[in-house]
LUMDREN-442594 format. One record per residue (C-alpha): residue in three letters; x, y, z. Coordinates in pm, 1 decimal. Layout:
% LUMDREN-442594
SITE type        x        y        z
SITE  ALA        X        Y        Z
...
% end
This chain:
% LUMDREN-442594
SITE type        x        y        z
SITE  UNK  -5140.0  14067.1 -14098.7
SITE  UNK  -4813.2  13922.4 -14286.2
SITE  UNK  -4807.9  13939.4 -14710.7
SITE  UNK  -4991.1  13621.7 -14862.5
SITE  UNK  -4816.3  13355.7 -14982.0
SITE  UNK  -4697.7  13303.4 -15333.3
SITE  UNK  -4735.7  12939.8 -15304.3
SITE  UNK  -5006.8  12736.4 -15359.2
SITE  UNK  -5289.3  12552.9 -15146.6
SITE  UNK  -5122.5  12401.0 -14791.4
SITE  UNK  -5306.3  12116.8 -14710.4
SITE  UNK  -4993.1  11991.0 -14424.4
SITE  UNK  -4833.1  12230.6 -14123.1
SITE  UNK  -4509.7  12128.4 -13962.0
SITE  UNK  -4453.9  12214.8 -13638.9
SITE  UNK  -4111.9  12244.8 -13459.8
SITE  UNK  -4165.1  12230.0 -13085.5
SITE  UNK  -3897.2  12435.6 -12905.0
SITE  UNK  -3905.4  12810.0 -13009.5
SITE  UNK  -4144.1  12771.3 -13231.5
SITE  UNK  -4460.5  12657.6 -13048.6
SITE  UNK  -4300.2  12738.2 -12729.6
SITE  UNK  -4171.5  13029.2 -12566.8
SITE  UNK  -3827.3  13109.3 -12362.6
SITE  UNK  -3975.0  12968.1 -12081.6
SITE  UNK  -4057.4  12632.6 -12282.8
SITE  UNK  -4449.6  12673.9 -12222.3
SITE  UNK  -4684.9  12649.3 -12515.7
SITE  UNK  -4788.3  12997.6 -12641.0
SITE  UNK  -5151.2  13160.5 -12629.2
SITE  UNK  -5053.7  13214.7 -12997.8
SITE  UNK  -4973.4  12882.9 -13087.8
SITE  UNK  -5295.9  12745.7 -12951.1
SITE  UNK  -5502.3  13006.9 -13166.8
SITE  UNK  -5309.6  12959.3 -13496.7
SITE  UNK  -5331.7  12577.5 -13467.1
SITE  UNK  -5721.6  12605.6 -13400.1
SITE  UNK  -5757.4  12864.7 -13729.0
SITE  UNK  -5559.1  12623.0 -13943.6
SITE  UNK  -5729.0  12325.9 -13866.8
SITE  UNK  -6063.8  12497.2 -13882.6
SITE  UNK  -5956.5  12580.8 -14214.6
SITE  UNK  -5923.2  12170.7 -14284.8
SITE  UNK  -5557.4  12163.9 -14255.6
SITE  UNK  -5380.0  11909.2 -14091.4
SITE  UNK  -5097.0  12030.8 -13852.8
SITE  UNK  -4854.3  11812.9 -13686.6
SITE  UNK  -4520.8  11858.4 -13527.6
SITE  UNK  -4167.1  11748.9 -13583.7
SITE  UNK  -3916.2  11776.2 -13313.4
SITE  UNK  -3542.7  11687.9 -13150.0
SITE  UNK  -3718.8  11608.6 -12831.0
SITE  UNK  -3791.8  11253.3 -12749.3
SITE  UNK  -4167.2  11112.7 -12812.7
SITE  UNK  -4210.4  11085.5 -12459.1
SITE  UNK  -4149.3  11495.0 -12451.7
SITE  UNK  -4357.0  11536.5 -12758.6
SITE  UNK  -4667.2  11378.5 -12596.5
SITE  UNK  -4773.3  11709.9 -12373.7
SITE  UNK  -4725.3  11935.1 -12616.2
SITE  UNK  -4920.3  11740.2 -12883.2
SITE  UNK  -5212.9  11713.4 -12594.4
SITE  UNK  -5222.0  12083.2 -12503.3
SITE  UNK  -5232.9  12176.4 -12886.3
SITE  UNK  -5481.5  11948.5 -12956.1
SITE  UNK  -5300.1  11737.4 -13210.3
SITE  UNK  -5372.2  11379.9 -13334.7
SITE  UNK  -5152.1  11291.4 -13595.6
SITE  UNK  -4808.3  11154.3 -13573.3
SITE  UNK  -4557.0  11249.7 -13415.3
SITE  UNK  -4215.7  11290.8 -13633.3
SITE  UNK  -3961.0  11279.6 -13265.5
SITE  UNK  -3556.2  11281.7 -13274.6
SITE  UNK  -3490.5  11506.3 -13562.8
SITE  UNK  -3664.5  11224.2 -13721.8
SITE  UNK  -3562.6  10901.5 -13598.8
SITE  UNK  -3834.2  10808.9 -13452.2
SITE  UNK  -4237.0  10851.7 -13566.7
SITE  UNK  -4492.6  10711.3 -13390.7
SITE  UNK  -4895.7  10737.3 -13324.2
SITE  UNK  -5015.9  10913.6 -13038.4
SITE  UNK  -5372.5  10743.0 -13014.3
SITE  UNK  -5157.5  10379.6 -12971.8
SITE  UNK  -4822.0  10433.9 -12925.1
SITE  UNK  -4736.8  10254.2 -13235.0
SITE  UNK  -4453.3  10305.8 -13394.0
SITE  UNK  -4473.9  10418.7 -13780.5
SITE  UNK  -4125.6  10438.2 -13855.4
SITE  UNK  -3745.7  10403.9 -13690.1
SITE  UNK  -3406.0  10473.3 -13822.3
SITE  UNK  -3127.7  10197.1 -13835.7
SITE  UNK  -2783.7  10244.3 -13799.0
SITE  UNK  -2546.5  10066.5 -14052.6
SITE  UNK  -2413.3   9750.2 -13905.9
SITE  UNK  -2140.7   9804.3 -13725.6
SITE  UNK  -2136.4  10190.6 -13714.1
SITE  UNK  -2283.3  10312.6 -13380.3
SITE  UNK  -2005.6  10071.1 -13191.9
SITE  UNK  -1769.5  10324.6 -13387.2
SITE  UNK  -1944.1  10648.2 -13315.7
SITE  UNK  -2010.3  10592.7 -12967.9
SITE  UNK  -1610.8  10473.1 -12950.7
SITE  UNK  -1512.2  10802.9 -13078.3
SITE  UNK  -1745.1  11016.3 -12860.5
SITE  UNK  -1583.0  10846.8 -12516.1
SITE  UNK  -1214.5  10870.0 -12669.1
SITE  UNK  -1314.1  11216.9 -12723.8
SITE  UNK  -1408.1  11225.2 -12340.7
SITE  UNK  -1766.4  11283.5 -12403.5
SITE  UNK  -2048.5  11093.3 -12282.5
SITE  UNK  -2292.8  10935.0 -12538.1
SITE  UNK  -2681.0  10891.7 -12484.4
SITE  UNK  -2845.7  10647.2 -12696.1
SITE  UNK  -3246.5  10633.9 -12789.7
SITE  UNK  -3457.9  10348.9 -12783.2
SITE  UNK  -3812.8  10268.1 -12912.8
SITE  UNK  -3893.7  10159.0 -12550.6
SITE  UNK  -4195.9  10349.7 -12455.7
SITE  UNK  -4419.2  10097.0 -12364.9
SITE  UNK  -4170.8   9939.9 -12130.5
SITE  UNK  -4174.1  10284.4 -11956.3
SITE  UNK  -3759.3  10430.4 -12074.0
SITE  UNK  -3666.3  10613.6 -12349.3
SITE  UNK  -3268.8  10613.4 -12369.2
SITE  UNK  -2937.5  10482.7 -12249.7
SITE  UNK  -2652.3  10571.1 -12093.1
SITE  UNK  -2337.0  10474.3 -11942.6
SITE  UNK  -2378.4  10621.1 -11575.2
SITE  UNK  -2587.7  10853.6 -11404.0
SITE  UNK  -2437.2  11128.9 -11205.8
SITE  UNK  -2504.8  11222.2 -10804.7
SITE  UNK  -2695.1  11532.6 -10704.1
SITE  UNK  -2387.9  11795.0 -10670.9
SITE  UNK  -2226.6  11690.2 -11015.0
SITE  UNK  -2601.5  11739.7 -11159.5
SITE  UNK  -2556.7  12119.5 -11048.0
SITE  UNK  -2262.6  12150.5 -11270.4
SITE  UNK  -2317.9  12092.5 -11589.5
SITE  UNK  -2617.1  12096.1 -11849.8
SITE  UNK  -2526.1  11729.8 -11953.4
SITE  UNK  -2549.5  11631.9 -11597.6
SITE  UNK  -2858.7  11798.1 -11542.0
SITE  UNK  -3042.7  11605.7 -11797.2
SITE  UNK  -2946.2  11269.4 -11667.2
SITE  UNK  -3042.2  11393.4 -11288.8
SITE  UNK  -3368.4  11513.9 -11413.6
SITE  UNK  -3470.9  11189.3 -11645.9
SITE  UNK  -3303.0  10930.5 -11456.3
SITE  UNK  -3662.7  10751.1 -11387.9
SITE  UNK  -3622.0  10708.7 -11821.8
SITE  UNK  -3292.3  10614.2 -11843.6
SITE  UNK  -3129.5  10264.3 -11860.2
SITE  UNK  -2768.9  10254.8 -11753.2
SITE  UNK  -2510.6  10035.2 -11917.0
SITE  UNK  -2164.6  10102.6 -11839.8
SITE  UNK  -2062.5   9871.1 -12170.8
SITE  UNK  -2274.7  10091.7 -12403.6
SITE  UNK  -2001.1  10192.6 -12607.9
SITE  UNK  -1920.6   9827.5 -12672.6
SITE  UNK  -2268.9   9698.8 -12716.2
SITE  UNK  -2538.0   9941.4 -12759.0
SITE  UNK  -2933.5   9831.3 -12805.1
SITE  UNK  -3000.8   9661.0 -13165.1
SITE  UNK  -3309.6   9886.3 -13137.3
SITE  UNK  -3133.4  10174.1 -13085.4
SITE  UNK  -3232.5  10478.1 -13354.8
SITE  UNK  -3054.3  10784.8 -13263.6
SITE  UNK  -2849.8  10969.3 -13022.1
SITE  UNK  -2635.3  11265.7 -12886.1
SITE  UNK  -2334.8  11372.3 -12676.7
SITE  UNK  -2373.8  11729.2 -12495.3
SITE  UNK  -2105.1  11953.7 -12389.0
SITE  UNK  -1994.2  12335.4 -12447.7
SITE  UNK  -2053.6  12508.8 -12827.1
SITE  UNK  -1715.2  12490.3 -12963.7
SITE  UNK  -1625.9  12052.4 -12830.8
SITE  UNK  -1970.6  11980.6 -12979.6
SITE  UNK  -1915.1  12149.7 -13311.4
SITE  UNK  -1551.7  11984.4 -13329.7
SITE  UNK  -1699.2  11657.6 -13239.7
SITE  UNK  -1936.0  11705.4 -13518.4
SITE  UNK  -1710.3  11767.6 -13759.4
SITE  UNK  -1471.3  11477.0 -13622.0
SITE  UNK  -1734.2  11240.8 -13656.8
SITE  UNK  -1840.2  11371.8 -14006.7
SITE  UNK  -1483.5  11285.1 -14137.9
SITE  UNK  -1460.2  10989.1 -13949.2
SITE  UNK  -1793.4  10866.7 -14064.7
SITE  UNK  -1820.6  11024.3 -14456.1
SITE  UNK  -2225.8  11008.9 -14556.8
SITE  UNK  -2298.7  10738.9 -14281.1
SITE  UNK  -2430.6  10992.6 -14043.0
SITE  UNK  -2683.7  11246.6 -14009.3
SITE  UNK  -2513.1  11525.3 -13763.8
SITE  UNK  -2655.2  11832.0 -13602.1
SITE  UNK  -2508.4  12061.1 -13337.9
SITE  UNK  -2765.2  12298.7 -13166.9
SITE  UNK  -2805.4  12479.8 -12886.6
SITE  UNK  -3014.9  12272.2 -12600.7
SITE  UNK  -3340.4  12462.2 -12565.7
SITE  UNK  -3354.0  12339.5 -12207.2
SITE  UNK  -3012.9  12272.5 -12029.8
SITE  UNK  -2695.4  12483.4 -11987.1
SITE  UNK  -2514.5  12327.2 -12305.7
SITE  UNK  -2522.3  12254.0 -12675.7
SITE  UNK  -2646.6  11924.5 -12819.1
SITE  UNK  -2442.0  11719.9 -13123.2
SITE  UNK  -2751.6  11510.7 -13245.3
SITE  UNK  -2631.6  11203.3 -13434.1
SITE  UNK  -2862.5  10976.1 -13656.2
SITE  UNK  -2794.6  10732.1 -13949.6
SITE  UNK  -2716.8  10892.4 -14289.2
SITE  UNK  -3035.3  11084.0 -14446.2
SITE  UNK  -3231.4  11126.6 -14150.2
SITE  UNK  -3403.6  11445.0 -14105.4
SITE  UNK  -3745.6  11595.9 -13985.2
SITE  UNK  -3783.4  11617.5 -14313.2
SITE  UNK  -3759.9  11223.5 -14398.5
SITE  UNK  -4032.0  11134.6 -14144.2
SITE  UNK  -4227.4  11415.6 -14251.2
SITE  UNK  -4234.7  11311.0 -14622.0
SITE  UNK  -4273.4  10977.7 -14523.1
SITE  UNK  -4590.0  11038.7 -14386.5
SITE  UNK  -4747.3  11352.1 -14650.6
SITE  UNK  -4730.4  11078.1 -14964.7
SITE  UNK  -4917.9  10844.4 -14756.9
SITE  UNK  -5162.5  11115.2 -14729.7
SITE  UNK  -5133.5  11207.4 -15067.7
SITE  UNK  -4938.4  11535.3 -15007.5
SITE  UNK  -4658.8  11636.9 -15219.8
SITE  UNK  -4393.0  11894.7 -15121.0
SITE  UNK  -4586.4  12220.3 -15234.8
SITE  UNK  -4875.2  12148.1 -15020.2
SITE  UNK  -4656.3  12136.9 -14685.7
SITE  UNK  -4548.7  12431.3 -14475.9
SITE  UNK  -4311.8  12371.4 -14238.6
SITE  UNK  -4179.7  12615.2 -13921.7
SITE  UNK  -3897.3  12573.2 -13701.7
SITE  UNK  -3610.9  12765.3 -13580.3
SITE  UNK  -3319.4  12604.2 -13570.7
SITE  UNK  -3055.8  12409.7 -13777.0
SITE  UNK  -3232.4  12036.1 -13731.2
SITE  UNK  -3487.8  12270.7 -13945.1
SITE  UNK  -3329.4  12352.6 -14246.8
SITE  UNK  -3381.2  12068.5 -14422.8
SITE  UNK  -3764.9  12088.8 -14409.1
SITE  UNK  -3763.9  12432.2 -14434.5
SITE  UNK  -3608.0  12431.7 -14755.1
SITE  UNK  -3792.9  12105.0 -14908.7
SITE  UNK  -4174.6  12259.0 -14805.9
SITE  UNK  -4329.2  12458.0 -15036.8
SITE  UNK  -4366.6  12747.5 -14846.8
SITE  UNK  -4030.3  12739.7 -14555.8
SITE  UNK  -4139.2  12991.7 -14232.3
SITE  UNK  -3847.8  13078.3 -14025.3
SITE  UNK  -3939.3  13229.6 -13649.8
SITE  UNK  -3851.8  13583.9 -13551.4
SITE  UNK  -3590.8  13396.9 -13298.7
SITE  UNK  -3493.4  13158.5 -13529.5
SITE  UNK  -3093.5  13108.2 -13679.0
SITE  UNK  -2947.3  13349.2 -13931.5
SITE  UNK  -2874.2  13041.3 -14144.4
SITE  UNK  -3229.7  12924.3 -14098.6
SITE  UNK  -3400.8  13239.3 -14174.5
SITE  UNK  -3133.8  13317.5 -14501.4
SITE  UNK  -3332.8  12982.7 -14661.2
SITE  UNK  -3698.3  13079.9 -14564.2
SITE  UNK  -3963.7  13194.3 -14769.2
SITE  UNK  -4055.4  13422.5 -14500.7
SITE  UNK  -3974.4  13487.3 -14147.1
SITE  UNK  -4258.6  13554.5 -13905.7
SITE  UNK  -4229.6  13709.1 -13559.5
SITE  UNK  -4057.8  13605.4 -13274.3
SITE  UNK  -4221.8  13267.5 -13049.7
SITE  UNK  -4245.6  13554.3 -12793.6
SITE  UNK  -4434.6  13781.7 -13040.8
SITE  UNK  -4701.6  13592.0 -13172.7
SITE  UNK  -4515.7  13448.0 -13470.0
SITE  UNK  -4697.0  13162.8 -13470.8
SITE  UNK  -4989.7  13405.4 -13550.2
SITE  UNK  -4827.1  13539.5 -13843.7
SITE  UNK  -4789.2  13145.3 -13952.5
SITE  UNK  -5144.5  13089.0 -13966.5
SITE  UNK  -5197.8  13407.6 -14129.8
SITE  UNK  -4939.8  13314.1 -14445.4
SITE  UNK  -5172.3  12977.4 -14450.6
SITE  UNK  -5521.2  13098.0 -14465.6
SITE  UNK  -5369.8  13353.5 -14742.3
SITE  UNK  -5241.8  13051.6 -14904.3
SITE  UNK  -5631.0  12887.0 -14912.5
SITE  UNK  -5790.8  13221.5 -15040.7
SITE  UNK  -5572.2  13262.9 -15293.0
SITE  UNK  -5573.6  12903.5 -15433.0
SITE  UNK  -6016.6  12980.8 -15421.0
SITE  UNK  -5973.1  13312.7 -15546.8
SITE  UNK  -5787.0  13164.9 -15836.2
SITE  UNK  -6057.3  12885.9 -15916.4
SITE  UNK  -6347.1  13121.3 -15906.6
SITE  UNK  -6139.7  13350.4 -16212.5
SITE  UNK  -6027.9  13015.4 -16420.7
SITE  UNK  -6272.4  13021.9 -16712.4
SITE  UNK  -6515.4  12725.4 -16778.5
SITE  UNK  -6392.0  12422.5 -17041.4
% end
């Protein structure tokens, strides 16, 4: 059992997907089922909030047994589950993805773009998919070999990406995706919202690109003051960077056990590994968090 929380009553749990409710080998946890059933037996609504694309975030949502929203792209895209419909999308500045995805192939990356195209059965775009031996070679190729069926090629893309297009990333080693990150934040001062991370499931490091002010944490808030949640009343648990930002504005902040050094420096408290039942120790800080805020109203004195 972890210490109780000092904060006060969660009514809202956020959910990261990858090494948080999953483990190394990207399969929901024993753990993760259990703490989401004890939370929401305890009248708490838990979603999640990912990088991965909606289409991603569907199974996991399913084998959790989660209904509400899903906050996908680091935030760029929320939609509902039960219909598909989408609650929210980020837009790009006029005129400033051409740029971007200008300087990412000058750079001699390859972009992918996302589109809110799930009904019409693709999620993204691209400029050319690769054949089987190149797929063996690198973790950017691997992810177009294995989601070709959801991509849309468009050699051109740099020149005229989707109007409906909401987010997007290049992929390459640690070091060109942190210099392209920092290229494209001086290129692009405060129109951007940049994140370089290490892909959870392919041999290579993601630099996540979305319009200015778009976070987990956006989409999140977005949808807690339509429920009539405020900030202290959310917990939110993730593990790496495209975290921090809802980390830090939740009331209580829960770093995992695995998590980054610069994640876990701004958490109220960090739990066990995914591997170790963390998510355990997550629903443990929450229930504290209810019998305290009872405990509390059974000593305040009649008016």
């Amino acid at each position: 059992m972890v210490d109780a929380s000092p904060h006060g009553r969660i009514k809202l749990v956020v959910l990261d997907i990858d090494g948080t409710v999953t483990d190394t080998r990207h399969q929901v946890t024993e753990a993760a089922r259990r703490a989401v059933e004890q939370m929401q037996a305890a009248g708490v609504r838990v979603m999640l909030a990912t990088g991965r694309r909606y289409r991603d975030s569907l199974p996991i949502a399913r084998q959790l047994a989660l209904t509400e929203p899903l906050v996908t792209a680091s935030g760029g895209l929320v939609k509902r589950p039960a219909d598909h419909a989408t609650l929210h999308r980020a837009e790009f500045a006029a005129g400033v993805l051409e740029q971007v995805l200008a300087t990412i192939v000058a750079a001699g990356h390859e972009p992918v773009v996302y589109t809110d195209s799930f009904a019409a059965g693709y999620d993204f775009h691209c400029r050319g998919l690769p054949d089987e031996q190149l797929a063996r070679g690198s973790g950017f190729a691997e992810y177009l070999e294995r989601n070709r069926s959801l991509a849309r090629v468009a050699p051109d893309l740099h020149l005229r990406p989707p109007a409906e297009s909401f987010a997007g990333f290049a992929m390459g080693g640690e070091q060109a995706m942190k210099q392209l990150e920092a290229d494209l934040d001086r290129r692009f001062p405060g129109q951007l919202s940049l994140h370089t991370i290490r892909s959870p499931r392919y041999s290579d490091w993601l630099c996540e690109i979305a319009p200015a002010g778009v976070t987990k944490w956006t989409g999140v808030i977005r949808l807690a003051e339509a429920w009539g949640f405020g900030p202290a009343e959310i917990c939110a648990v993730g593990d790496d960077v495209n975290d921090l930002p809802m980390v830090r504005g939740a009331g209580l902040g829960i770093a995992m056990g695995n998590g980054r050094p610069e994640l876990q420096r701004v958490a109220d408290r960090v739990v066990r590994s995914h591997d170790a039942g963390g998510m355990l120790d997550v629903a443990d800080l929450v229930l504290a968090s209810l019998a305290q805020t009872a405990s509390s109203s059974d000593e305040d004195p009649p008016v």
